[in-house]
RODO-2510 file (C-alpha; in nm, 4 decimals, decimal comma):
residues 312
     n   res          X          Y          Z
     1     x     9,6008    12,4420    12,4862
     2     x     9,8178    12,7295    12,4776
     3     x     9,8127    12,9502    12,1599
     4     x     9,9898    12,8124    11,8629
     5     x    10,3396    12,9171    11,8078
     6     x    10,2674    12,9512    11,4082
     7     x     9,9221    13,0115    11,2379
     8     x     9,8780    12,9442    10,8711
     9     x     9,5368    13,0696    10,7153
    10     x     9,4337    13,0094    10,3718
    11     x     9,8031    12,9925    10,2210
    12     x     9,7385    12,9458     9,8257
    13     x    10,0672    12,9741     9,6016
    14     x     9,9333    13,0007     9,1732
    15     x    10,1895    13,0513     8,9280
    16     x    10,1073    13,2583     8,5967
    17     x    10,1116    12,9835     8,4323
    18     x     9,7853    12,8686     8,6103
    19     x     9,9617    12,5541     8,8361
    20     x     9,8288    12,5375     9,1980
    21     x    10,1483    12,4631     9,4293
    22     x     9,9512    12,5623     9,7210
    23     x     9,5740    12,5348     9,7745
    24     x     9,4201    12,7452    10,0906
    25     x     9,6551    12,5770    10,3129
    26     x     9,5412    12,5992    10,7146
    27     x     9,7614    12,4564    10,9734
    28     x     9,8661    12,5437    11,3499
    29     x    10,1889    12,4245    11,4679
    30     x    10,1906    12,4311    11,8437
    31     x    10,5006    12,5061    12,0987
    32     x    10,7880    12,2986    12,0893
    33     x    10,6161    12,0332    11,9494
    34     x    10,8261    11,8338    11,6224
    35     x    10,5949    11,8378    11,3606
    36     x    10,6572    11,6299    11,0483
    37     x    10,4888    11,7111    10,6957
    38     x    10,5313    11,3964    10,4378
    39     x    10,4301    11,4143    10,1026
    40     x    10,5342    11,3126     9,7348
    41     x    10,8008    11,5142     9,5119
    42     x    10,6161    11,8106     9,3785
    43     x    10,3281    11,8206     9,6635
    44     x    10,3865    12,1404     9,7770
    45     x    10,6023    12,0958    10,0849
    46     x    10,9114    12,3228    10,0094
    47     x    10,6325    12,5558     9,8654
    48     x    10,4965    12,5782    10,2218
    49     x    10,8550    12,6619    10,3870
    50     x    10,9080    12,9448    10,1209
    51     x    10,6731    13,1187    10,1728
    52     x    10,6552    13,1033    10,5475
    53     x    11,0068    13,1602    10,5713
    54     x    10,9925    13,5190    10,3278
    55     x    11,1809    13,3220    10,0259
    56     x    10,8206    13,2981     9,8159
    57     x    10,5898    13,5280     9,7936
    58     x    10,2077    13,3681     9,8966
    59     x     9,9456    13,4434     9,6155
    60     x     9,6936    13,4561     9,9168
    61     x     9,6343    13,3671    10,2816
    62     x     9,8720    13,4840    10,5861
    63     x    10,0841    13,3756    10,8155
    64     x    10,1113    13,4528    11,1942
    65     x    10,4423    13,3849    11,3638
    66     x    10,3395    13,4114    11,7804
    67     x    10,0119    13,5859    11,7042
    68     x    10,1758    13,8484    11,4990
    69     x    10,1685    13,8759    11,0922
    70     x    10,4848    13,7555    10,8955
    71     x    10,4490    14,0338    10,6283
    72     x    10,3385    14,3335    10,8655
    73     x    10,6248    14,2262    11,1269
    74     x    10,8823    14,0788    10,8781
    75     x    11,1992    14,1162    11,1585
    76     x    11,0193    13,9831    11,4082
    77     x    10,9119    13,7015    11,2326
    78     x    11,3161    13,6709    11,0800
    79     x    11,4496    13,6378    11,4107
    80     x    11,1982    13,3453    11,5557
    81     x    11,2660    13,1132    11,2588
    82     x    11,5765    12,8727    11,1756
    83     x    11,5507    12,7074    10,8062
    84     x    11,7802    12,4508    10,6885
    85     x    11,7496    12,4251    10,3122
    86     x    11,7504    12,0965    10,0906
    87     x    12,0126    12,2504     9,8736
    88     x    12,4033    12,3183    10,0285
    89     x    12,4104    12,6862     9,9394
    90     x    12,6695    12,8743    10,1259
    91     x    13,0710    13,1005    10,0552
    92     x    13,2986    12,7779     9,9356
    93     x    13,5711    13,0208    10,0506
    94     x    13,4741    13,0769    10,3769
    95     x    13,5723    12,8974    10,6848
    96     x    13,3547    12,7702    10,8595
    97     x    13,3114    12,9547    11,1678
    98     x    13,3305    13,2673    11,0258
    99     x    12,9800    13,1702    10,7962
   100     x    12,8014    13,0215    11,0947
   101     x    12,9085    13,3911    11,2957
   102     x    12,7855    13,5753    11,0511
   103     x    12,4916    13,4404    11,0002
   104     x    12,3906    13,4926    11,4067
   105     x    12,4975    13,8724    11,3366
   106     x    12,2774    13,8466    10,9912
   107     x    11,9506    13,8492    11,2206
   108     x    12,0299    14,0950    11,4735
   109     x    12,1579    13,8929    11,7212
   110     x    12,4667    14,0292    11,9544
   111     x    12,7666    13,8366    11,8940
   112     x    12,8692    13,5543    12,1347
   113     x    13,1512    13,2933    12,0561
   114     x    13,0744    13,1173    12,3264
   115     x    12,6877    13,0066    12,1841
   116     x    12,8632    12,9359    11,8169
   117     x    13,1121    12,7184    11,9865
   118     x    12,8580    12,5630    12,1759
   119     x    12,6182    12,4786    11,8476
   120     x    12,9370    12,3797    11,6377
   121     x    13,0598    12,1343    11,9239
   122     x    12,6875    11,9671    11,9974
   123     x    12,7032    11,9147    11,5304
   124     x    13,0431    11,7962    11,5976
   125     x    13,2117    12,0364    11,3720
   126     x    13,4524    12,2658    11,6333
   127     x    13,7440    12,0770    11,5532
   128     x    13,6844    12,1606    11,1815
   129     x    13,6130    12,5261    11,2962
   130     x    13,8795    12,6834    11,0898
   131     x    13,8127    12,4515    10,7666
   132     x    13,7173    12,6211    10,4460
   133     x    13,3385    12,4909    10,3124
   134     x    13,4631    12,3847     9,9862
   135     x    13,6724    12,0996    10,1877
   136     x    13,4077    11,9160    10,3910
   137     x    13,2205    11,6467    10,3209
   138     x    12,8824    11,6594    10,1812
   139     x    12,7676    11,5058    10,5446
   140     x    12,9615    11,7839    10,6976
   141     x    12,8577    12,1011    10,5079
   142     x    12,4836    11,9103    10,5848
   143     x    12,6034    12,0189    10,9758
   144     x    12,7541    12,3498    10,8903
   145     x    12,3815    12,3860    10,6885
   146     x    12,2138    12,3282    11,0584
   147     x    12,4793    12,5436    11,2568
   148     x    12,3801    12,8148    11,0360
   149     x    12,0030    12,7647    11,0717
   150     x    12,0660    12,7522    11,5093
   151     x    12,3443    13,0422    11,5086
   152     x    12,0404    13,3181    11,6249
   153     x    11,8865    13,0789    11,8263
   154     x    11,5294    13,0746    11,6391
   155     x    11,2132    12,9565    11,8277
   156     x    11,0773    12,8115    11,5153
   157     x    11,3144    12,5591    11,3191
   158     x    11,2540    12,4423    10,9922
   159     x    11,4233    12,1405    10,8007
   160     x    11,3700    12,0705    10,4835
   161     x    11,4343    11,7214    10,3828
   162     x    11,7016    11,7203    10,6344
   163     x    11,9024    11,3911    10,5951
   164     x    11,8532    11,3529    10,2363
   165     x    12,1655    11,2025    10,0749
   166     x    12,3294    11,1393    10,4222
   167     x    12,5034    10,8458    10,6001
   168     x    12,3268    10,6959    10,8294
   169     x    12,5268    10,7553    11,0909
   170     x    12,4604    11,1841    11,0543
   171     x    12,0645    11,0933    11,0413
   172     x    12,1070    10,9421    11,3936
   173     x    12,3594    11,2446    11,5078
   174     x    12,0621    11,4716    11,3982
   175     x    11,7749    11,2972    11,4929
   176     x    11,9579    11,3386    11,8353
   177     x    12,0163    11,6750    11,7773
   178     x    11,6638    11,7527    11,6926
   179     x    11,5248    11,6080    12,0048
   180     x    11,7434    11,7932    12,2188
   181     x    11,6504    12,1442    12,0478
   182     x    11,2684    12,0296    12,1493
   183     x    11,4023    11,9702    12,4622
   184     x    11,5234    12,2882    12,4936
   185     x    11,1765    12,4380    12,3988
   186     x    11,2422    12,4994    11,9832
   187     x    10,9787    12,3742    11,7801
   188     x    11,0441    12,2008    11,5030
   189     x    10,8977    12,1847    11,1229
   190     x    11,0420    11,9065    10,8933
   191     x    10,9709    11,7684    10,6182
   192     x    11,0843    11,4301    10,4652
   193     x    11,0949    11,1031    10,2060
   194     x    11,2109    10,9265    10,4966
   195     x    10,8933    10,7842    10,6255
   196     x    11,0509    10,6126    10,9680
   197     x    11,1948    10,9802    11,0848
   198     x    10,8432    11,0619    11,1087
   199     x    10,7681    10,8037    11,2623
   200     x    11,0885    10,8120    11,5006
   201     x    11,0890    11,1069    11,5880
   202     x    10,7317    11,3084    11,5377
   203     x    10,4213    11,4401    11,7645
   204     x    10,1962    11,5146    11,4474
   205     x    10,2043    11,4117    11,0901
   206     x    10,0490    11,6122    10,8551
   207     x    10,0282    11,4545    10,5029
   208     x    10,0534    11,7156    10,2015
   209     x     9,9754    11,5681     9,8129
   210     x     9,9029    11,8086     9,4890
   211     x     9,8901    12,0863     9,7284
   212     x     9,6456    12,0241     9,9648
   213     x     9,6760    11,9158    10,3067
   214     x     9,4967    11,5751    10,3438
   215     x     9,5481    11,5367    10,6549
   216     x     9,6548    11,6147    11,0250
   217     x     9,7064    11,3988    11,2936
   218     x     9,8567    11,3219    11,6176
   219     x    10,0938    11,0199    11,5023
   220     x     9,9930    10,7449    11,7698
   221     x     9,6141    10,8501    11,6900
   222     x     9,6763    10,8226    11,3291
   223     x     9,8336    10,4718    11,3714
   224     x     9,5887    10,3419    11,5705
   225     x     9,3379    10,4692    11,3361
   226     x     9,4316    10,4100    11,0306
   227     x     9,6737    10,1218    11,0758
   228     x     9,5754     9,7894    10,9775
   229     x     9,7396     9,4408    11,0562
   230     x     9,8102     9,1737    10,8468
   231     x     9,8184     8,8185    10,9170
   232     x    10,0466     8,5747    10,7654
   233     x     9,9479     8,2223    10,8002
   234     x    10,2444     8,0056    10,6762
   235     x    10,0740     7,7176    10,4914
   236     x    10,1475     7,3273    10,5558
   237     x    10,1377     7,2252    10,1853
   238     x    10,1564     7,5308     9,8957
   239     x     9,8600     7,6357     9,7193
   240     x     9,8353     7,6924     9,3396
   241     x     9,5688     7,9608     9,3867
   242     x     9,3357     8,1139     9,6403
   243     x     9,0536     7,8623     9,6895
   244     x     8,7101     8,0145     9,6264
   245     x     8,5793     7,8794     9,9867
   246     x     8,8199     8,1882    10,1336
   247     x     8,6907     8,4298     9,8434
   248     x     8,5210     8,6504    10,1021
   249     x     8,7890     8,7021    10,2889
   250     x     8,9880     8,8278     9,9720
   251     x     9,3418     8,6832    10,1302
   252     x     9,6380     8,7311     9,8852
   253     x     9,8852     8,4336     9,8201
   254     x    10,2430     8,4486     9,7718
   255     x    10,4097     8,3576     9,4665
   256     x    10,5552     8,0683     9,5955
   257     x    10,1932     7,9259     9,7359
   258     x    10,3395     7,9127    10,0688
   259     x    10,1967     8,1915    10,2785
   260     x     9,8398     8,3351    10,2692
   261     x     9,7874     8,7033    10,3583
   262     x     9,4893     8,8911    10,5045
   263     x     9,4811     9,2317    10,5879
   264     x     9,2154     9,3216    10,8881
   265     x     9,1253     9,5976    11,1147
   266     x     9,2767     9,5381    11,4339
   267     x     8,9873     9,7686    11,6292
   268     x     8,6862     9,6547    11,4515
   269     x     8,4528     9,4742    11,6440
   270     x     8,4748     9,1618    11,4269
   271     x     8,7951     9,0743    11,2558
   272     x     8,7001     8,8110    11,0469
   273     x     8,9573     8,5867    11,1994
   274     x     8,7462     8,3184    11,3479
   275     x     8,5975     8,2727    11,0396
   276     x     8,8777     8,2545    10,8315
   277     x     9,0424     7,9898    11,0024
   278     x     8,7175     7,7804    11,0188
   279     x     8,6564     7,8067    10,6246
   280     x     9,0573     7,6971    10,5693
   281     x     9,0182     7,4188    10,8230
   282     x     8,6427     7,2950    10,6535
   283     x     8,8405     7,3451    10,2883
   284     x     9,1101     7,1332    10,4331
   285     x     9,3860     7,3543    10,4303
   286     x     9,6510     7,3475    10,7063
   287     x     9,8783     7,6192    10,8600
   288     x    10,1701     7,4954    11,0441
   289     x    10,2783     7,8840    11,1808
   290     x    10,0907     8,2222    11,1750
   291     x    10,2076     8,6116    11,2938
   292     x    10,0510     8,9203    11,2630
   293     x    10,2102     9,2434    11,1208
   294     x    10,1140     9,6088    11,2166
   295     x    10,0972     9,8632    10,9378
   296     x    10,3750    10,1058    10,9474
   297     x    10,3385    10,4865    10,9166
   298     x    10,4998    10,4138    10,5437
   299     x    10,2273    10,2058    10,4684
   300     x     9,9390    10,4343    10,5740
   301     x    10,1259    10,7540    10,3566
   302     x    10,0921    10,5292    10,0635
   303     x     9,7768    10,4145    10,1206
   304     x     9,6316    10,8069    10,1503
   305     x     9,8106    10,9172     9,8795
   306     x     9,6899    10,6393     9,6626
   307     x     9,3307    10,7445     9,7750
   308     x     9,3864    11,0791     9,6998
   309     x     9,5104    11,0267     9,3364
   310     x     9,2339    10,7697     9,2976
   311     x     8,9901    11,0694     9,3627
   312     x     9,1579    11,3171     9,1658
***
């Protein structure tokens, strides 16, 4: 594997007041990969992104942006990375092409028309070129948000909770958008509530709660091993309660009493399928349809971050 494109080592962020928004944070992000960090409000994800980006200041650790260190090398490390900000912060008064110029020429990059035109016409926003930013559309200045972030053509992008509050038409339009920029060889850093853009669009998942990076993984490896499949059997007559014959088994029932519920692990060895059908047929208990559902990526978050505050 090639060298990692960014290298974060031991990344802690304390405030005075003695909270923890960061805790010895490690994580390599690898070239033009799309990388996708979920976590809860307050876990420490925007945290992360300041401080890699120059906004915060780290209380310890470093960062190393194509082998070379973020604080030591602070233009170099400008000019490689793109952020798009949760918040809409930008000159109301400004039209809109003159902001996204700007902000190419705000990193040291040559002007060139032709690239802004380019970046404005692939967010759909060149016919609005000459529109002032307090006129848009919240979906829109979303776009002009992005143009600005792609105007110096950064290696690194960052996107921080990037469709948050948008239709859902502009969260296809990017998710497009974003897959063509890793096409193009950027990689990408986002974070997001939206569970199914990681899951859409992501290589790795990395999974950040209280500050602290539970986990990494590649996202097929992480569904396959953590996922877990539920079967529904679809009962004949309802049930009042969960017989004790299928107590092992520790199915749930639904509140009507017509569907029974167990949750399995689709690669152990034994599923404990067999079984359970022979104990409801000996109980006397009849099915008349039965389907089996795979744990979504959604479900798996949930489930870690329920383990993790179960721990804490």
């Amino acid at each position: 594997m090639s060298d990692p494109i960014l290298s974060i080592r031991g990344l802690r962020k304390a405030y005075a007041s003695g909270t923890e928004a960061l805790k010895s944070v490690d994580l390599d992000i690898r070239r033009g990969e799309i990388f996708a960090l979920l976590g809860p409000n307050g876990a420490g994800k925007t945290t992360l992104i300041s401080i890699v980006c120059g906004i915060v200041t780290a209380t310890a650790g470093e960062v190393l942006v194509d082998g070379r260190n973020w604080r030591a090398d602070y233009r170099h490390a400008r000019k490689r990375i793109g952020l798009v900000p949760q918040e809409l912060t930008m000159d109301v008064f400004e039209p809109l092409i003159s902001t996204v110029s700007f902000s190419r020429e705000l990193f040291g990059r040559a002007p060139d028309p032709a690239k802004i035109e380019q970046i404005l016409r692939d967010l759909s926003l060149w016919d609005k070129r000459n529109q002032i930013l307090k006129d848009l559309s919240g979906g829109m200045k979303r776009r002009v948000m992005i143009a600005k972030a792609l105007a110096h053509e950064p290696d690194i992008l960052f996107l921080d909770e990037p469709t948050a509050g948008v239709d859902v038409e502009l969260r296809r339009d990017m998710w497009a958008l974003v897959r063509r920029l890793r096409e193009q060889g950027t990689t990408i850093i986002l974070t997001t509530h939206y569970i199914e853009e990681a899951e859409e669009m992501a290589d790795r998942v990395g999974v950040i709660a209280k500050g602290e990076l539970i986990l990494v993984e590649e996202k097929t490896a992480l569904m396959q091993k953590l996922g877990r499949k539920i079967l529904h059997l679809q009962l004949s007559e309802p049930l009042g309660e969960v017989p004790p014959e299928l107590a092992e088994w520790q199915p749930k029932l639904s509140e009507d009493g017509s569907t029974l519920s167990y949750e399995f692990d689709a690669n152990a060895e034994r599923t404990g399928i067999p079984s359970l059908l022979t104990a409801m047929r000996d109980a006397g208990i009849a099915f008349k349809d039965l389907d089996t559902k795979q744990s979504s990526l959604e479900d798996i978050f949930v489930g870690l971050i329920h383990e993790q505050r179960s721990a804490a």
